[in-house]
OpenMM code with the backbone's topology and positions (N, CA, C; nanometers):
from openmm import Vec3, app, unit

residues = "UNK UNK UNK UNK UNK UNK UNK UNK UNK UNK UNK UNK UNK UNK UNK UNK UNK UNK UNK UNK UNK UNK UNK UNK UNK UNK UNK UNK UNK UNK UNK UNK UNK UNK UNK UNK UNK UNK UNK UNK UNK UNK UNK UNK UNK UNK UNK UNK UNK UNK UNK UNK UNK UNK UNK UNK UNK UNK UNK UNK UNK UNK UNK UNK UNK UNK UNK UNK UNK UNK UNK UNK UNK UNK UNK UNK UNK UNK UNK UNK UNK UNK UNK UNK UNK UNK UNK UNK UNK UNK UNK UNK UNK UNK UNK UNK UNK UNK UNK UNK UNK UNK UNK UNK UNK UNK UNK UNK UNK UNK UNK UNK UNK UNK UNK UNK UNK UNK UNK UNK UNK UNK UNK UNK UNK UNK UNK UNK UNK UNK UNK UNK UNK UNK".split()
positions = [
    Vec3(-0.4945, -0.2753, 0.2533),
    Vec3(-0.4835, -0.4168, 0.2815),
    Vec3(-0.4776, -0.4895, 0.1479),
    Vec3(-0.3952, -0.5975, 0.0962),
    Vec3(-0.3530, -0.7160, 0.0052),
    Vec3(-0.4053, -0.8087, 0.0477),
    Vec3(-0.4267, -0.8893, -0.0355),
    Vec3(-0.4009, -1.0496, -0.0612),
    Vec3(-0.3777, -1.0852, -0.2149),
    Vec3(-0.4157, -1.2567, -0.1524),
    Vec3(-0.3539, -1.2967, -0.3219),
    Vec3(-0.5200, -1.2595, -0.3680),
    Vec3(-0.5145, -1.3089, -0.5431),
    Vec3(-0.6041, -1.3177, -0.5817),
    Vec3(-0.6996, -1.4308, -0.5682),
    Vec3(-0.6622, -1.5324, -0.5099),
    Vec3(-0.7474, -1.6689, -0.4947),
    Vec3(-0.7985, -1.6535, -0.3348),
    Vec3(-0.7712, -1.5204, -0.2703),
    Vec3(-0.8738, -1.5416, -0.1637),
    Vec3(-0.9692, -1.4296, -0.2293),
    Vec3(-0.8973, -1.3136, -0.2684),
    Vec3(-0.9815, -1.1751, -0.3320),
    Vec3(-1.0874, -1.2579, -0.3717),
    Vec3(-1.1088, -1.3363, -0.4229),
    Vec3(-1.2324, -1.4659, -0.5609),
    Vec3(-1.3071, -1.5255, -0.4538),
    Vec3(-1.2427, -1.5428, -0.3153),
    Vec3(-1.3290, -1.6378, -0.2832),
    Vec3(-1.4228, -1.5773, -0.1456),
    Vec3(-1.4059, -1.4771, -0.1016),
    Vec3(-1.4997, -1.3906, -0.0479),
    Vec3(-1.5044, -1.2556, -0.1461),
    Vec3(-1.6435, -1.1879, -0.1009),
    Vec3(-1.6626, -1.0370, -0.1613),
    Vec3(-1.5537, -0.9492, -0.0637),
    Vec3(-1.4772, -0.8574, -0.1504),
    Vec3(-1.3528, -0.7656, -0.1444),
    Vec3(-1.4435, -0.7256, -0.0274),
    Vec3(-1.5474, -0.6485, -0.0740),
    Vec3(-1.6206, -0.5401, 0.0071),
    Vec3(-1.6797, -0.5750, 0.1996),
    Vec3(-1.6837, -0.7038, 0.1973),
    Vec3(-1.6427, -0.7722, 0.3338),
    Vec3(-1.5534, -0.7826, 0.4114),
    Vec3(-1.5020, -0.6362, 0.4293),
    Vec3(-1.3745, -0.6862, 0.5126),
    Vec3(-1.3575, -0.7735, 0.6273),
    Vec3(-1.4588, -0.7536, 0.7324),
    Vec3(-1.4567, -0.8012, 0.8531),
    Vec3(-1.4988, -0.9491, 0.8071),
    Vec3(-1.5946, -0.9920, 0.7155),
    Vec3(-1.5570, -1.1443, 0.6794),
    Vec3(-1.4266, -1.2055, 0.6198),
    Vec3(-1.3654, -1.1066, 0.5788),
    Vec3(-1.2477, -1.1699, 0.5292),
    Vec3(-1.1181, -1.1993, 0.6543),
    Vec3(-1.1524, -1.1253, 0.7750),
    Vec3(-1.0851, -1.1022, 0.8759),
    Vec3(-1.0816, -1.1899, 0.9427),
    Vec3(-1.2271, -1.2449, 0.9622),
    Vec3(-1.2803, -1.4004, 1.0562),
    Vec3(-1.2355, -1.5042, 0.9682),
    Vec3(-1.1675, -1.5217, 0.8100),
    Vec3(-1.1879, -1.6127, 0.7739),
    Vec3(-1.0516, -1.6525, 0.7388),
    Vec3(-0.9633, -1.5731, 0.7412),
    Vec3(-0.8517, -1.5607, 0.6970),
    Vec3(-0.7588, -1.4699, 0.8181),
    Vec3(-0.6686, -1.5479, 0.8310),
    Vec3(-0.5337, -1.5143, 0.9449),
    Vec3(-0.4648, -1.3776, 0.8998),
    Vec3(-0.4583, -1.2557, 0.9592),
    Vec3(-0.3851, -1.1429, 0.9504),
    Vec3(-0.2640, -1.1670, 0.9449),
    Vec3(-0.1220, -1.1284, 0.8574),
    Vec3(-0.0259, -1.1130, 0.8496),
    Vec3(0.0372, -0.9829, 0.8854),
    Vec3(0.1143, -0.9809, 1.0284),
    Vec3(0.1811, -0.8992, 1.0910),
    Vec3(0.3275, -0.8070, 1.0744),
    Vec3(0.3553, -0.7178, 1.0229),
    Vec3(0.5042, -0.6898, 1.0221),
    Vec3(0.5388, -0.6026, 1.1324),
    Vec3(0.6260, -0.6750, 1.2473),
    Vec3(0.6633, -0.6477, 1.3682),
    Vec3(0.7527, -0.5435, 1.3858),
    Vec3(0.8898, -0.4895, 1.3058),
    Vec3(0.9391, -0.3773, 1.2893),
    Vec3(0.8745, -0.2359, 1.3499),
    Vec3(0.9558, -0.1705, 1.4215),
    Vec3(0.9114, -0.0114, 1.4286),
    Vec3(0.8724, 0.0660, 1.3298),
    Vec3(0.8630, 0.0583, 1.2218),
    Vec3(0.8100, 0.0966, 1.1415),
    Vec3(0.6882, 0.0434, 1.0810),
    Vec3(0.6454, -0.0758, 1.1206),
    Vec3(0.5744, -0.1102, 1.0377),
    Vec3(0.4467, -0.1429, 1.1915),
    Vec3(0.4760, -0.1139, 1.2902),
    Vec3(0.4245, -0.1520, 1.4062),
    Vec3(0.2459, -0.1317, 1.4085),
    Vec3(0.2682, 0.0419, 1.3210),
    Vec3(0.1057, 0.1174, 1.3506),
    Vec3(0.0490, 0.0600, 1.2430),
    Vec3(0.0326, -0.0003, 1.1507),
    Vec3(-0.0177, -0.0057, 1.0001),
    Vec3(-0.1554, -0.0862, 1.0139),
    Vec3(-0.2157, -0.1969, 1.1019),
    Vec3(-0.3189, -0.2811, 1.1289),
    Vec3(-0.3866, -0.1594, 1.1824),
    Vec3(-0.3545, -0.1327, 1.3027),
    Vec3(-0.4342, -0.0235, 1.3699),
    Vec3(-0.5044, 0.0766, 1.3068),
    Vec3(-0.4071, 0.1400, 1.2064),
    Vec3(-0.4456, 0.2647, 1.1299),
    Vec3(-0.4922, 0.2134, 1.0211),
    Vec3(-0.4965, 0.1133, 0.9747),
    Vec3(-0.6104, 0.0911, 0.8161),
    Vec3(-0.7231, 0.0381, 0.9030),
    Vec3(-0.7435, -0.0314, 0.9962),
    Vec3(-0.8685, -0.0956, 1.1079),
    Vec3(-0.9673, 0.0460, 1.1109),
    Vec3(-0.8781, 0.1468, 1.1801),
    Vec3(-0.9591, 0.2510, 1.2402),
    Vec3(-0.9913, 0.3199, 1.1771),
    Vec3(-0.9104, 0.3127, 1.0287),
    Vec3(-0.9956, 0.4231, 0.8965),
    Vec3(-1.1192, 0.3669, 0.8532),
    Vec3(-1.0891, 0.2295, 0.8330),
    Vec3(-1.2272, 0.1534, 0.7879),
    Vec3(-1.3340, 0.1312, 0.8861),
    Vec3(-1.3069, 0.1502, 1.0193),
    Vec3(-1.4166, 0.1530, 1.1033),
    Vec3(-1.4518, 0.0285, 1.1641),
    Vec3(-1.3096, -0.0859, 1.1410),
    Vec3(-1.3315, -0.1648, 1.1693),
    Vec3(-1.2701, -0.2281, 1.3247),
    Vec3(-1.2738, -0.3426, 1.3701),
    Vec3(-1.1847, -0.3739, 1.5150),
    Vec3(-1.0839, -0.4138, 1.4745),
    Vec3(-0.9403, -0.4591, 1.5138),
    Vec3(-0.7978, -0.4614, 1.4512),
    Vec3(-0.8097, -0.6273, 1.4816),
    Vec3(-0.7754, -0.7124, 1.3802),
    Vec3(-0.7307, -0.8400, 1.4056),
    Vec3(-0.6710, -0.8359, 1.5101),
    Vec3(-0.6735, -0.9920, 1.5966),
    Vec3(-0.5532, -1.0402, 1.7331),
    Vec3(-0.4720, -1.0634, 1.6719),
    Vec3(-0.3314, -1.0608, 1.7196),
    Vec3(-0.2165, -1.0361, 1.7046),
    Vec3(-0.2066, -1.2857, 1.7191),
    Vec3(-0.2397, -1.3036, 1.8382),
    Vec3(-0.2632, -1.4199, 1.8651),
    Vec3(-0.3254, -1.5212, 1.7267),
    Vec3(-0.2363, -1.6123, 1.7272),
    Vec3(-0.2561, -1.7262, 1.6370),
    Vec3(-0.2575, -1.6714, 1.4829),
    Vec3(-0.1304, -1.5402, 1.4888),
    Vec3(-0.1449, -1.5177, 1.3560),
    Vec3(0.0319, -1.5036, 1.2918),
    Vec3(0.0401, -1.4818, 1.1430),
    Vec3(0.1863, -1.4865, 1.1251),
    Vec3(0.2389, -1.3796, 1.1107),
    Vec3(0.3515, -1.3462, 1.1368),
    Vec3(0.4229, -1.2440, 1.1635),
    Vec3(0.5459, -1.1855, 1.1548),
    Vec3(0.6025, -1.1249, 1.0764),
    Vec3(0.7286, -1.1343, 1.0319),
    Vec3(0.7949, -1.0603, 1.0475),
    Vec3(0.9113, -0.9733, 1.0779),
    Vec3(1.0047, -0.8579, 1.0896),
    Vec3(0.9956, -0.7978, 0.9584),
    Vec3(1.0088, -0.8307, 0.8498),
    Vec3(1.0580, -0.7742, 0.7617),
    Vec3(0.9851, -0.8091, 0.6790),
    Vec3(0.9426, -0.6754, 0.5728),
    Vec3(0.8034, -0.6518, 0.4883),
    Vec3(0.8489, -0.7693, 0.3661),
    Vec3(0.9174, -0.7630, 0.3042),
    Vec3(0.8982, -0.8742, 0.1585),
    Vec3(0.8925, -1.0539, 0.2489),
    Vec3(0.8792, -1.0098, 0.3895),
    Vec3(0.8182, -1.1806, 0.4288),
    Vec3(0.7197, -1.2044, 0.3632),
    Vec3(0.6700, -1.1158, 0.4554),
    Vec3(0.4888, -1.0673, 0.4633),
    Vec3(0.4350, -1.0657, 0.3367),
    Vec3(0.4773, -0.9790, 0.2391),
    Vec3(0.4362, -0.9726, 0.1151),
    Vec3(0.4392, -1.1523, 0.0354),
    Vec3(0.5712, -1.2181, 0.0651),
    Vec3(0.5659, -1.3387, 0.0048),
    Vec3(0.4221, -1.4391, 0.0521),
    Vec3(0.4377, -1.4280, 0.1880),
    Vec3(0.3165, -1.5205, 0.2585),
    Vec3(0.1533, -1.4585, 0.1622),
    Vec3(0.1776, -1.3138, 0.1752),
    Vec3(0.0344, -1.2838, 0.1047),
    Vec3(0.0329, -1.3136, -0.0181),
    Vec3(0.1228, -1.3140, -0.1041),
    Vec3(0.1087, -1.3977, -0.2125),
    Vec3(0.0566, -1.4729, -0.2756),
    Vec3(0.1433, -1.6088, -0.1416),
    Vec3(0.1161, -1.7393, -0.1132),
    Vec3(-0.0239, -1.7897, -0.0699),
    Vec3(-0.0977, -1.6601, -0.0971),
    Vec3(-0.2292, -1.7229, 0.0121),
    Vec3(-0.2548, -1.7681, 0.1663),
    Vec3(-0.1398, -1.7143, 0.2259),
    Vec3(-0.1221, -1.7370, 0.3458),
    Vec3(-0.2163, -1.6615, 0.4664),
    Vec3(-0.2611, -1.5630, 0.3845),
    Vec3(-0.3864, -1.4208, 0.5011),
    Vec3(-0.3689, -1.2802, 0.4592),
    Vec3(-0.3966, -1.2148, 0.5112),
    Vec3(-0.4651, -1.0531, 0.4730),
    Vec3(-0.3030, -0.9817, 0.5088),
    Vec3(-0.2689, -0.8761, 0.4565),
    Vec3(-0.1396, -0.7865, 0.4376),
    Vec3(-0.2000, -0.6619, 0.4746),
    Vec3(-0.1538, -0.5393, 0.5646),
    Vec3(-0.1535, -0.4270, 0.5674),
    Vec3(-0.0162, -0.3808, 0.5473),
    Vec3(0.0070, -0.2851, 0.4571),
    Vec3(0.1567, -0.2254, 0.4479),
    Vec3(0.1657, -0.1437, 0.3515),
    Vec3(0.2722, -0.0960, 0.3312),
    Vec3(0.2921, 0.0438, 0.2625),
    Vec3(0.2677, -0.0135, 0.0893),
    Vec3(0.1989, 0.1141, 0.0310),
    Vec3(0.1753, 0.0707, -0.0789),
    Vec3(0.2901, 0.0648, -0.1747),
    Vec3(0.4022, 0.1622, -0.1671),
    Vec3(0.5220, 0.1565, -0.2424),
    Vec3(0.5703, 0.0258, -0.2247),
    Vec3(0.5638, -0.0805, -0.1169),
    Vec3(0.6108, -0.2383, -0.1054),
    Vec3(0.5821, -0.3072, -0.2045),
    Vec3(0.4330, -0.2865, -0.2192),
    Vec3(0.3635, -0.3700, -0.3216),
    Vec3(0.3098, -0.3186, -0.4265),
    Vec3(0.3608, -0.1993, -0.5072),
    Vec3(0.3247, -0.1380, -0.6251),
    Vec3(0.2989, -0.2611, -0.7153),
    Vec3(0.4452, -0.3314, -0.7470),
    Vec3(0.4526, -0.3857, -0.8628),
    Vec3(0.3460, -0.5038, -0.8814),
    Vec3(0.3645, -0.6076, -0.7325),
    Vec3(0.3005, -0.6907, -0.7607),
    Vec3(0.1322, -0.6619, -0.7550),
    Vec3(0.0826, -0.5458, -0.6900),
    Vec3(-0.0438, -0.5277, -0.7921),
    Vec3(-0.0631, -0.5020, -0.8684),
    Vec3(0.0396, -0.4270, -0.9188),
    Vec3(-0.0034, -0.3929, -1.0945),
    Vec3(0.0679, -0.5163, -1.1768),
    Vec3(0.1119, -0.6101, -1.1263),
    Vec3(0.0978, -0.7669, -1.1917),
    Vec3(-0.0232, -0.8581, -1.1393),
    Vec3(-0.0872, -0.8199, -1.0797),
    Vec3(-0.2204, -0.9045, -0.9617),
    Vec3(-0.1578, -1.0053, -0.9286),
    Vec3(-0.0260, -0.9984, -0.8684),
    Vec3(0.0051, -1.1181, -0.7727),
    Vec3(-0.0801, -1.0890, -0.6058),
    Vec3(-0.1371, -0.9348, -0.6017),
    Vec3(-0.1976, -0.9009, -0.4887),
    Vec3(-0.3221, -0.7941, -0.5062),
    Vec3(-0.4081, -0.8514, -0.4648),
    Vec3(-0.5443, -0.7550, -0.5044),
    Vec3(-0.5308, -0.6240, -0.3754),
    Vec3(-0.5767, -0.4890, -0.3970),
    Vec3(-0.5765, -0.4219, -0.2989),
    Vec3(-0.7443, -0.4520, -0.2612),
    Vec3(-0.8014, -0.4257, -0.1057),
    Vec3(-0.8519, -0.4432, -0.0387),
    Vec3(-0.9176, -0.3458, 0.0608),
    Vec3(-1.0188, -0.2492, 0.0217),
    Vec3(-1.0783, -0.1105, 0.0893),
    Vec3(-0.9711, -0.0084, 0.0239),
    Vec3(-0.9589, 0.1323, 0.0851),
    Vec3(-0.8906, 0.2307, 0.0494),
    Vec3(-0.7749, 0.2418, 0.1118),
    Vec3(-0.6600, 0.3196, 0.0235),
    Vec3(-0.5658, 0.3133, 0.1176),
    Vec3(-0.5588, 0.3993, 0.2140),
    Vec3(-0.4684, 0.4124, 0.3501),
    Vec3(-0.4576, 0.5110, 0.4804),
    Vec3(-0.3028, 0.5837, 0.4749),
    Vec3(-0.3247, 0.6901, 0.5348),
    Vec3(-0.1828, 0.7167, 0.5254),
    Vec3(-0.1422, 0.7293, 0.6388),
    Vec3(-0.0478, 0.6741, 0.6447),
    Vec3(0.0358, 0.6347, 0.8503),
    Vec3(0.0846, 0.7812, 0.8273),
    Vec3(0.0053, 0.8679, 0.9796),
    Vec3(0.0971, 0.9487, 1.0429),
    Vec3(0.2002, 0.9565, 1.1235),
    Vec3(0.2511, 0.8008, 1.1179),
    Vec3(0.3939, 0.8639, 1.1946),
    Vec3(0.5008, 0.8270, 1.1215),
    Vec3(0.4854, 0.8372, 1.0047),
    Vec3(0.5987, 0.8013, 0.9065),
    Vec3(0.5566, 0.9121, 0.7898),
    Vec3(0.6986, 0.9555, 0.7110),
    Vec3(0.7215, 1.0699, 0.6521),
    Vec3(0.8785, 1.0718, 0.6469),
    Vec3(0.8816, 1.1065, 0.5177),
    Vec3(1.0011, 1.1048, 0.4386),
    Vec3(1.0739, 1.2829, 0.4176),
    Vec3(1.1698, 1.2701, 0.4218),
    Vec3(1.2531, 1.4293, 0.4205),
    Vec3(1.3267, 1.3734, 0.3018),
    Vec3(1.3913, 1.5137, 0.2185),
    Vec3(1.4288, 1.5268, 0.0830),
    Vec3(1.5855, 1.5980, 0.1386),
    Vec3(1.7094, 1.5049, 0.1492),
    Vec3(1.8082, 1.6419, 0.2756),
    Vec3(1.8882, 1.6330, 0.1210),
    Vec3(1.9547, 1.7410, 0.0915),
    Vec3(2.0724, 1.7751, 0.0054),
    Vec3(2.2039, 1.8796, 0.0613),
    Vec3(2.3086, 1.9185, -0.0014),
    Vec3(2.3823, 2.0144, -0.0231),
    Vec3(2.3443, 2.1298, -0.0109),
    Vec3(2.2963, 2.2314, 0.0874),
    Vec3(2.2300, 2.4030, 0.0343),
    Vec3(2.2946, 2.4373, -0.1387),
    Vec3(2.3784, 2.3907, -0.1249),
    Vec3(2.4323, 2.4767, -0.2897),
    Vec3(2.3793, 2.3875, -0.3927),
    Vec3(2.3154, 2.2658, -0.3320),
    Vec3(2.2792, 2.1876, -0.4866),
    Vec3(2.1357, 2.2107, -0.4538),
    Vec3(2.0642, 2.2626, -0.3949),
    Vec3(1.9126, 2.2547, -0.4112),
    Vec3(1.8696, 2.2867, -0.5763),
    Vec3(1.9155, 2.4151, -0.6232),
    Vec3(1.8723, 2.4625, -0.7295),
    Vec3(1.9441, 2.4103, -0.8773),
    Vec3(2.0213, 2.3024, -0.8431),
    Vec3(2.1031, 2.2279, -0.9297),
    Vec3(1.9896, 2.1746, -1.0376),
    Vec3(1.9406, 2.1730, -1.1732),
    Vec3(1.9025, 2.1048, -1.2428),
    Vec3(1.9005, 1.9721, -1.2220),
    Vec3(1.9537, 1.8802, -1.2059),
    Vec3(1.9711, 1.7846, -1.1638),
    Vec3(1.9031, 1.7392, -1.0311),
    Vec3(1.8981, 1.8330, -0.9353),
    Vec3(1.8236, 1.8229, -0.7849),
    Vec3(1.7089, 1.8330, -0.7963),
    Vec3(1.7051, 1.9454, -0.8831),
    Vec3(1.5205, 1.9886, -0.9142),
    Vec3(1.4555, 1.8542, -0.9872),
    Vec3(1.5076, 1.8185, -1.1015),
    Vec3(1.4750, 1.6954, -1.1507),
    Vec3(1.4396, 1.5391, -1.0746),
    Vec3(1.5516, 1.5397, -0.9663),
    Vec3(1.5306, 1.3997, -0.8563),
    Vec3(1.4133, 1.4405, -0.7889),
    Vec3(1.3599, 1.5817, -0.7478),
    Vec3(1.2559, 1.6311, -0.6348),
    Vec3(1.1386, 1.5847, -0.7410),
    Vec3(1.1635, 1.6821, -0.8458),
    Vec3(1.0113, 1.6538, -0.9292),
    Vec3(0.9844, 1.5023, -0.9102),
    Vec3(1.0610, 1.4098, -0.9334),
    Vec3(1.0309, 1.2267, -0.9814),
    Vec3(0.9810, 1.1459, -0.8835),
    Vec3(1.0460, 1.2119, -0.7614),
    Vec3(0.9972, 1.1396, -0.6144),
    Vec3(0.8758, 1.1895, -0.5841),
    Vec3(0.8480, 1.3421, -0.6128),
    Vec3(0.7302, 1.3826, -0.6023),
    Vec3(0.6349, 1.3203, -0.6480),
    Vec3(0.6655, 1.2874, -0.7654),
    Vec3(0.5651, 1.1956, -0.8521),
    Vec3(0.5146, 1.0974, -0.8497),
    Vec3(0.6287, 1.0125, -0.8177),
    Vec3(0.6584, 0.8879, -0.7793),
    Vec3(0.5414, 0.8467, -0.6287),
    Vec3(0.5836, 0.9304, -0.5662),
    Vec3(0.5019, 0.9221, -0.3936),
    Vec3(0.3883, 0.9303, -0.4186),
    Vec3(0.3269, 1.0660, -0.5083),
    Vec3(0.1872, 1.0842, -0.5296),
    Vec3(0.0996, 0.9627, -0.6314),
    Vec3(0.2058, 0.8807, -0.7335),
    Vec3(0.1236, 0.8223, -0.7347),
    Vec3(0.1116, 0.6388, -0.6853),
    Vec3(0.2165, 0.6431, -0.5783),
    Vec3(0.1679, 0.5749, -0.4769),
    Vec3(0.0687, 0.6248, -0.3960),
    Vec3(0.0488, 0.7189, -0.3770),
    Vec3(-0.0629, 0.7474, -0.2512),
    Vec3(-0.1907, 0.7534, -0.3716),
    Vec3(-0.2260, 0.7448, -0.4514),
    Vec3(-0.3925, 0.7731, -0.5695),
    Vec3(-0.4141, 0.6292, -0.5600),
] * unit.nanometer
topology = app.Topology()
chain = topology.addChain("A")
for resn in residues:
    res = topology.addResidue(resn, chain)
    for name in ("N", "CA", "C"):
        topology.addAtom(name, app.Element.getBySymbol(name[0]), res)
């Protein structure tokens, strides 16, 4: 979970469920992005925000702008928002979860798997993913 930094300041991080009552959940409605409240809620042990009287957007760089903006709390993939936390336009918020129903495949050429070049793109994404997920 994100926000900006001027709510991160104005409750303790470590409060989630106060930050929940105090501040409006931001929704991304997409099939993909459908399970993401549920599954960071139920890792943390917490109840899932109402969907009711909150904002909600199809498409993740909404969402990300509104959390920004100070608009309410963000659940979403951490590769979305690498950059702008490592600029603190968005504080992260508990630990991250990893959605099981999303997962990425690596498809190529059979004859280019062992291509220097292939091996090289596998290693970077590898990298790349793992250290989105730390």
């Amino acid at each position: 979970m994100v926000c900006s930094p001027s709510i991160a300041k104005s409750h303790p991080k470590e409060d989630v469920e106060g930050l929940l009552e105090r501040y409006p959940s931001i929704w991304v409605t997409n099939d993909r992005r459908k399970h993401d409240w549920d599954l960071w809620c139920e890792a943390h042990n917490i109840s899932s925000p109402s969907k009711h009287g909150t904002l909600k957007f199809n498409a993740s760089v909404q969402a990300i702008h509104a959390a920004i903006r100070s608009l309410g709390l963000l659940v979403t993939h951490r590769l979305f928002i690498k950059d702008e936390v490592e600029n603190q336009f968005l504080i992260e918020i508990g630990s991250p979860v990893v959605n099981p129903h999303q997962e990425y495949h690596f498809a190529c050429l059979p004859e280019r798997l062992k291509l220097e070049s292939t091996l090289a793109l596998r290693r970077w994404l590898k990298k790349e993913f793992q250290v989105a997920s730390d």
